[in-house]
C-alpha positions in Angstrom: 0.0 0.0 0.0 1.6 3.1 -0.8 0.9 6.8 0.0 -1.9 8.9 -1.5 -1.2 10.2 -4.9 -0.3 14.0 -4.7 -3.6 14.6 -7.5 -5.9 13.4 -4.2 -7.0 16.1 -2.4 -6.8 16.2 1.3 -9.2 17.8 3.8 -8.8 19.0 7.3 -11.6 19.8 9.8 -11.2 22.1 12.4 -8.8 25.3 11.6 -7.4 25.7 15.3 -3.7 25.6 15.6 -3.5 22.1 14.8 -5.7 21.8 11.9 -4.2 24.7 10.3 -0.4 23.2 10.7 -1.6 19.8 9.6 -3.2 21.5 6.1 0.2 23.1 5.7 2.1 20.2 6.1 -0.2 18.4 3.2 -0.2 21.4 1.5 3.4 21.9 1.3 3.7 18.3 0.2 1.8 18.7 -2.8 -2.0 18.1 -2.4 -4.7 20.2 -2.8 -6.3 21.2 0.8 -10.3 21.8 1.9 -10.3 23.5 5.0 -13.7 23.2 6.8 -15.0 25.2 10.0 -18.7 24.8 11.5 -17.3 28.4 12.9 -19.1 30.6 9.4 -16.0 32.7 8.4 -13.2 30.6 10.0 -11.8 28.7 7.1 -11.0 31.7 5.6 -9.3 33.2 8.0 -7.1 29.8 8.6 -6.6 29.8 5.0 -5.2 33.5 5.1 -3.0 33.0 7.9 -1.7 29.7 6.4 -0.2 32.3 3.3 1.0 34.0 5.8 3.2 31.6 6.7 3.9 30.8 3.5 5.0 34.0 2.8 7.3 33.4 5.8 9.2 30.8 4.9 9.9 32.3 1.7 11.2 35.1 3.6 13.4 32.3 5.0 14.5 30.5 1.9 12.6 27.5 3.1 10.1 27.8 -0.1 10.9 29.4 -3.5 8.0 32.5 -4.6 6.8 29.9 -6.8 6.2 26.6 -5.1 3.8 29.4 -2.5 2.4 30.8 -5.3 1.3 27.0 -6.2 0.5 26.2 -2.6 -1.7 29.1 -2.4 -3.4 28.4 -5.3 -4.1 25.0 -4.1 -5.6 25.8 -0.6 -9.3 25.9 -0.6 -11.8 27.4 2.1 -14.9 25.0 1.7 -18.3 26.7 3.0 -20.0 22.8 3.7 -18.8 19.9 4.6 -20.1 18.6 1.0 -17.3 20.0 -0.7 -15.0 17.5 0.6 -17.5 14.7 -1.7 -14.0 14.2 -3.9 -11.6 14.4 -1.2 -8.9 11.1 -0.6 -8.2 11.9 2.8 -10.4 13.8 6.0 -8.4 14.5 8.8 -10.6 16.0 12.0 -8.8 18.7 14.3 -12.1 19.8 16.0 -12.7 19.7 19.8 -11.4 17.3 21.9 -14.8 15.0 22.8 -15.7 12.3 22.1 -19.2 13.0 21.2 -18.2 15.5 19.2 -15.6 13.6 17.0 -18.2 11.0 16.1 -21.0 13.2 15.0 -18.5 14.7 12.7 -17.2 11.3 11.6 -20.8 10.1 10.8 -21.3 12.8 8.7 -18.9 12.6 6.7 -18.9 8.8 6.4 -22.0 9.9 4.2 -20.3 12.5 2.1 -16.7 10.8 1.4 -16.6 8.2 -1.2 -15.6 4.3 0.3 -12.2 4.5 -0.5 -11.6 8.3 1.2 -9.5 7.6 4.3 -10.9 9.4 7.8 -8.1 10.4 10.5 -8.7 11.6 13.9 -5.9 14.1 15.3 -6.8 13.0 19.2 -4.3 13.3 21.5 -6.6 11.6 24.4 -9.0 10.0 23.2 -9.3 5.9 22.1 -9.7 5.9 18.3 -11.4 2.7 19.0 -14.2 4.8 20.7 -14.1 7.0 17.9 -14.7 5.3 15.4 -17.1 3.4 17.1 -20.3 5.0 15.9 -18.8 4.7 12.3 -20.7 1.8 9.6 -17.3 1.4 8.2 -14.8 2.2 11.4 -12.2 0.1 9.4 -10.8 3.5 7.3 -10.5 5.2 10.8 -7.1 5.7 11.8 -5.2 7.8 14.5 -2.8 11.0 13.0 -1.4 12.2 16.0 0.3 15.0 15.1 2.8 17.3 17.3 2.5 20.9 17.8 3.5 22.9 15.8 3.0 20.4 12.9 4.9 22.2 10.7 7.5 22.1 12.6 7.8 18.6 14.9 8.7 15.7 12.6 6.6 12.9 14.9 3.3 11.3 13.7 1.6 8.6 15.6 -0.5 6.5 13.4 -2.6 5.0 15.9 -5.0 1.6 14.9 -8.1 1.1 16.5 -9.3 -2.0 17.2 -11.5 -2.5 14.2 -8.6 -0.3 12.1 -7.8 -1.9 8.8 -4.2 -2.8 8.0 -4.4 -0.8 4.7 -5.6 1.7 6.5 -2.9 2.4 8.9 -0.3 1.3 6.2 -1.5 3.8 3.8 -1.8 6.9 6.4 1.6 5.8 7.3 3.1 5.7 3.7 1.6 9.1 3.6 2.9 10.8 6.5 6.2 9.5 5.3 5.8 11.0 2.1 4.7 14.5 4.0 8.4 14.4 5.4 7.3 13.0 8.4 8.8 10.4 10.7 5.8 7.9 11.4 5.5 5.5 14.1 2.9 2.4 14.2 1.0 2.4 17.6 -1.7 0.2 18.9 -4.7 2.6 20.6 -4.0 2.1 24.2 -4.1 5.6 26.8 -1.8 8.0 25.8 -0.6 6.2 22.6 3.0 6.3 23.0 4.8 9.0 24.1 1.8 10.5 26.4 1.7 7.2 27.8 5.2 6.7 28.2 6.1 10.5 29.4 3.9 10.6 32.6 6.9 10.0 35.0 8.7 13.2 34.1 6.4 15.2 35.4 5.2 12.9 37.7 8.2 12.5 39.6 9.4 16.0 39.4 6.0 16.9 41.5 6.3 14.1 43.7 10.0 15.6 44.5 8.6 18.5 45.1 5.6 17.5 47.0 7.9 15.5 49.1 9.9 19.1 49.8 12.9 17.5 48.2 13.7 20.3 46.3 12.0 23.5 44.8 10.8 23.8 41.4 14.0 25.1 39.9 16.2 23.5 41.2 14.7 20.1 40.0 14.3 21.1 36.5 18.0 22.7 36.4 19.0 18.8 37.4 16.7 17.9 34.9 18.7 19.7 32.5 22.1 20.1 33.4 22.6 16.1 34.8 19.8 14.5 33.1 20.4 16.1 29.9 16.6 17.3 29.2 16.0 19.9 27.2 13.5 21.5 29.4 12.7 20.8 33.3 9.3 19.5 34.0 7.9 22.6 35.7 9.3 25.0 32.5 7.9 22.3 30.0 4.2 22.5 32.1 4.4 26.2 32.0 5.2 25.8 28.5 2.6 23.8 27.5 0.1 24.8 29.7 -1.2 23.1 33.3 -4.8 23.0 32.4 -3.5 21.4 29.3 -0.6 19.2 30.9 -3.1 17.7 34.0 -6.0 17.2 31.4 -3.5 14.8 29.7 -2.7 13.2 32.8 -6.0 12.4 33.8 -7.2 11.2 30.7 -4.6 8.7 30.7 -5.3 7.9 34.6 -8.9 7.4 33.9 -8.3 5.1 30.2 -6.2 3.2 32.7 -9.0 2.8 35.5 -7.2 4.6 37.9 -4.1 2.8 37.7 -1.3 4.5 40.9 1.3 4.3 38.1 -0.1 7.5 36.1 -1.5 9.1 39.8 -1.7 12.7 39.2 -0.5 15.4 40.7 -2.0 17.1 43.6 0.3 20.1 43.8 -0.7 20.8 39.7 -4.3 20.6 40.4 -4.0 23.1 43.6 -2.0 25.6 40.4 -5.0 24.8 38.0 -7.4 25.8 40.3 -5.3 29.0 41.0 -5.5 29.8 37.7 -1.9 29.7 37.9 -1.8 28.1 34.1 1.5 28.9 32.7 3.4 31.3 30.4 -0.5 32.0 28.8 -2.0 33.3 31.8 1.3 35.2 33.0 2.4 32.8 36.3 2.5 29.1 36.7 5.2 27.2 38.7 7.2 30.3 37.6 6.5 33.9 37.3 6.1 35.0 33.5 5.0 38.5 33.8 7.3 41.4 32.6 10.0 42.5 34.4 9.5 38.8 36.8 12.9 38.1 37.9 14.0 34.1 37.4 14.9 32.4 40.3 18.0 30.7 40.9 18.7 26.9 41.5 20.3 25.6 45.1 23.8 25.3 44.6 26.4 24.6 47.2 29.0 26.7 48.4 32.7 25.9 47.8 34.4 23.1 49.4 37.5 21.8 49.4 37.9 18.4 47.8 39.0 15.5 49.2 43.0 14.0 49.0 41.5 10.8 48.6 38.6 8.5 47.3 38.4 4.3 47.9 36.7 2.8 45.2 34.7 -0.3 46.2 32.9 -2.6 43.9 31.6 -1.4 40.2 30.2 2.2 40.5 28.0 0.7 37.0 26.8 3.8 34.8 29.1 6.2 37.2 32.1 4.1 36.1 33.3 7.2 34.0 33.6 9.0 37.7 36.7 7.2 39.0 39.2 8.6 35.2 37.5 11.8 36.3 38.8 11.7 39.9 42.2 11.0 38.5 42.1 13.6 36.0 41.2 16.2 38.7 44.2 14.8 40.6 42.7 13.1 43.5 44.1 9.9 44.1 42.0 6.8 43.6 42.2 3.6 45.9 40.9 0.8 44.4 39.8 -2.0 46.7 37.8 -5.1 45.6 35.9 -5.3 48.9 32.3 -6.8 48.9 30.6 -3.7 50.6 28.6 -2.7 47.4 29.1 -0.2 44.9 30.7 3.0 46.0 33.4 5.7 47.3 34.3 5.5 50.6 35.7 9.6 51.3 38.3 10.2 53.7 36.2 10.6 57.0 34.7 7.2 56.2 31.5 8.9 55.2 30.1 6.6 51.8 29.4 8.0 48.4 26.9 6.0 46.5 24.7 6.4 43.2 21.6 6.8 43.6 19.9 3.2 43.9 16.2 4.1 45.4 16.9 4.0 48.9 17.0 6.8 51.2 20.1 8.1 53.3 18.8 7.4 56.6 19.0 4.0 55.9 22.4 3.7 56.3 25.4 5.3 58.3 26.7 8.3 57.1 25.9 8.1 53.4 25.6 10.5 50.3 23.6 9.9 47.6 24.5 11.3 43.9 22.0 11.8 40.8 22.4 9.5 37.9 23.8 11.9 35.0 23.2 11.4 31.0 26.8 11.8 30.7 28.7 12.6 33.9 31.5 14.6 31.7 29.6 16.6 29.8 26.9 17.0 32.9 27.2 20.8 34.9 25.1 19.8 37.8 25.4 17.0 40.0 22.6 16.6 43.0 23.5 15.4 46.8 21.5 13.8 49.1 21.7 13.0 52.7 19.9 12.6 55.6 20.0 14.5 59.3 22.2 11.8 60.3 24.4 12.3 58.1 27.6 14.2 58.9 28.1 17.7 57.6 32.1 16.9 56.8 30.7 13.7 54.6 28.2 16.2 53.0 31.2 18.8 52.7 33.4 15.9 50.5 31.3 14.8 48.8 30.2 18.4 47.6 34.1 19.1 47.0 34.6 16.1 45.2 32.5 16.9 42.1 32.8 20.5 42.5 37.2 19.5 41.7 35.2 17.7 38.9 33.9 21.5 37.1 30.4 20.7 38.3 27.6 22.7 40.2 26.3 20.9 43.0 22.7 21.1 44.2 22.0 19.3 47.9 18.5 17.9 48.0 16.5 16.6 50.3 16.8 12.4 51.5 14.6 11.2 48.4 14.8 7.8 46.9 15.7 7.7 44.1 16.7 11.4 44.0 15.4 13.1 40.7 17.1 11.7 37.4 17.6 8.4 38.2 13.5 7.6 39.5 12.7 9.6 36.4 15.0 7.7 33.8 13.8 4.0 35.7 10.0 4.7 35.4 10.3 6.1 31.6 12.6 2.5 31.1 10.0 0.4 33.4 7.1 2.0 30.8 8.8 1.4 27.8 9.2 -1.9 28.7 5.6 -2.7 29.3 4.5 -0.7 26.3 6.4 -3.2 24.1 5.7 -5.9 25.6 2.0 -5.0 25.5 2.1 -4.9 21.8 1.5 -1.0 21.7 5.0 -0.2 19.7 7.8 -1.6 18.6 11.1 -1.1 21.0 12.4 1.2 18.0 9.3 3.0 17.5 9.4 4.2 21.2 12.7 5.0 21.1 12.2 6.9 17.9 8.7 8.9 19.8 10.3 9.6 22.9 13.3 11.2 21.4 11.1 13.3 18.2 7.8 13.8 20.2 9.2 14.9 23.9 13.1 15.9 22.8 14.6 12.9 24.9 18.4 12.9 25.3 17.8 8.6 24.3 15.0 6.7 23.9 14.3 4.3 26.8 15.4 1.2 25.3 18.8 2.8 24.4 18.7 4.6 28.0 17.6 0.9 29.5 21.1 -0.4 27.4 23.6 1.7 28.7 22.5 1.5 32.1 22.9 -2.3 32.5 19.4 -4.4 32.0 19.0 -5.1 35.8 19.1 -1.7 36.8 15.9 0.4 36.4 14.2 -2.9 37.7 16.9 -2.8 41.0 16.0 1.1 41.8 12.3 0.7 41.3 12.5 -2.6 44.1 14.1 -0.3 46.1 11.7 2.4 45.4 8.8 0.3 45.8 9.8 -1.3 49.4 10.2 2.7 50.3 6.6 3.6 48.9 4.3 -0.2 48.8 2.0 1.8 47.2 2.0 0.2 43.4 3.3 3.1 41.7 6.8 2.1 41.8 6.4 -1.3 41.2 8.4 -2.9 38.3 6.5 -4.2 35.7 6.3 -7.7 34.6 7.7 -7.1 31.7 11.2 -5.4 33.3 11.2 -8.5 35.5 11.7 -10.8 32.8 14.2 -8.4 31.0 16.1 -8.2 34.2 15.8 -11.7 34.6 17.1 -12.3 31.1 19.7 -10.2 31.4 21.2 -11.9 35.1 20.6 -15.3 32.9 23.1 -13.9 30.1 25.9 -12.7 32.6 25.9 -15.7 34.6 24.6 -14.0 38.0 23.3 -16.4 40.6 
């Protein structure tokens, strides 16, 4: 099956922000694009600022004067919904309900000829439900587009349960032949990367719910160890609370109410603030002119220690120890069987971040997993009240030797990145094995649709396969509550993986 011949015309219903990117993308492709309003007047005004757009990326030297000229003159503002009788293709933009959705559907399932293939643009909704009321619910198929369309290269082609295969094959071929990069996805909550990108906001709010750390100073970790482009907080604002917690509960409610996608108490108190975000001028920050931006917690200067022991395989912290070296602090190595970690010159112990908390042990610090610890800016520290402030003082001096900012946090397991990074892994995994993606069509969403560093899978590889499961134990046994709890399907890849190296 291959994509729709650029003579088909293509339709878009609904001329918001999305339906007029999505008719530019089409239209830039080639086809000839109906826009259709139920607002009188609306299309028209899409269509007009679509040229401007146009015009725009002319300016750019994105588009030649005549290829807009020829995309102008293809872009149509259609007055009934009867006007789109010819069209090959009807992708719906309009408001996000159900109800809604299938009225629209129905209706045009009487104008459309039987070969005219119907898309749905929901971002929340099952396209199983949608195309429900349909006689023919077989030519429905998810286009999940990302906003702006024009812009973000990601399209989720999402099958419905009744979904035909040519179907989804052709409005994949198509998106492909848009320029896009298309990714096959089963209709389960969320699709893909809503499903799968709960936990970075999750557990940035639970962080700070747990008074762990304040809003920028998590999202500066976020970014300068975890190598995010955004922080959680900055990407809400961004985006929008209202917007961000409608996604959450839509996903909590597909998935009867399951703790793993629990949302967030502190965001709904902000919602019902009308705190929303960069639109309405203050969210978790303050956007209003002349708002100063707060500064992350970072530590004060320390000296660094003469000395670090080594004990046991510090695992995806392994680059520390020709870092140490580097920065001229000598390096013991022992092969003792007390775990994985540095034991500092007061005897106070250094350890990577493993889901437990500090007051579980003597005298411990606990440091943030990093993306890349040489390339990372921020490290966090964590400790308890009983641990002592010269251990807390080392450890700090230690990676500041290293060229990093530190940032002491609160005793949270699991600190920031590395809970984040083992719940994206530990829903990834049950993704695949629930047949909603392939392991490279989640890595390939995660990393186009959200801006991921990695994808999970190639996040879950360099970390070693037993260790998202091993935090998120130790995260559970802090918290029984189910949200941490490691799916079956990281059980079986940890399993597989301790089968492989030979552990006992």
């Amino acid at each position: 099956m291959t994509a729709l011949d650029l003579s088909s015309p293509v339709a878009v219903v609904g001329t918001g922000t999305m339906g007029q990117g999505i008719a530019q993308v089409a239209l830039v492709a080639g086809h000839t694009v109906r826009l259709y309003d139920a607002v009188p007047g609306r299309a028209r005004e899409a269509a007009a600022a679509i040229v401007i757009r146009l015009d725009r990326l002319v300016e750019k030297d994105r588009l030649t004067g005549a290829e807009r000229d020829a995309a102008r003159a293809r872009l149509l503002a259609a007055d009934d919904l009867t006007e789109l009788a010819d069209c090959a293709l009807v992708v719906e933009a309009v408001l996000e309900r159900l109800d809604v959705k299938q009225e629209l559907l129905k209706e045009l399932e009487d104008i459309v000829g039987d070969d005219c293939l119907l898309a749905t643009n929901t971002s929340s909704l099952s396209v199983t439900a949608v195309g429900g009321a349909l006689r023919a619910p077989g030519r429905l198929v998810g286009l999940h587009f990302f906003n702006p369309a024009p812009l973000m290269p990601l399209v989720e082609v999402v099958s419905g349960y009744a979904t035909d295969v040519t179907s989804a094959t052709r409005a994949y071929e198509t998106a492909r032949a848009w320029g896009k990069t298309p990714v096959a996805c089963a209709d389960t909550p969320g699709f893909i990367v809503n499903r799968i990108a709960r936990p970075f906001y999750a557990e940035a709010f639970a962080v700070y719910e747990f008074q762990g750390a304040d809003p920028v100073t998590i999202d500066a970790i976020l970014r300068e160890s975890g190598g995010f482009r955004m922080g959680a907080f900055e990407l809400t604002d961004l985006i929008g609370q209202d917007v961000n917690e409608s996604v959450t509960h839509s996903v909590w409610r597909s998935f009867f109410q399951d703790v793993r996608f629990t949302p967030s108490l502190a965001q709904r108190r902000l919602v019902e603030s009308g705190r929303l975000g960069r639109k309405s001028g203050r969210g978790w920050y303050d956007h209003r002119d002349g708002a100063e931006r707060p500064e992350p917690h970072t530590a004060e200067q320390e000296a660094p220690p003469a000395h670090v022991v080594a004990e046991g395989d510090l695992g995806p912290a392994s680059e520390l120890l020709p870092m140490i070296r580097e920065a001229g602090i000598q390096v013991r190595d022992e092969d003792e069987d007390h775990g994985s970690r540095l034991v500092l010159p007061g005897g106070g112990q250094l350890v990577l971040a493993d889901g437990q908390t500090s007051v579980e042990f003597k005298d411990v610090v606990y440091f943030d997993l990093a993306l890349d610890y040489r390339r990372a800016t921020r490290i966090a520290l964590s400790a308890s009240q009983d641990t002592s402030p010269r251990t807390v003082a080392e450890a700090t001096g230690l990676f500041q030797a290293l060229g990093k900012k530190v940032s002491v946090i609160g005793d949270v397991p699991g600190m920031i990145v590395a809970r984040t990074v083992a719940r994206i892994v530990d829903l990834a995994h049950d993704a695949v094995a629930k047949g909603v993606a392939t392991e490279e069509d989640v890595d390939t969403a995660m990393r186009l649709g959200v801006n991921y560093p990695l994808g999970p899978f190639e996040w879950s590889r360099r970390l070693g396969g037993t260790w998202a499961c091993s935090v998120l134990d130790n995260l559970h046994e802090c918290e029984p509550s189910g949200r941490y709890a490691p799916s079956l399907a990281l059980y079986r890849h940890a399993y597989a993986t301790d089968k492989r190296e030979g552990t006992p």
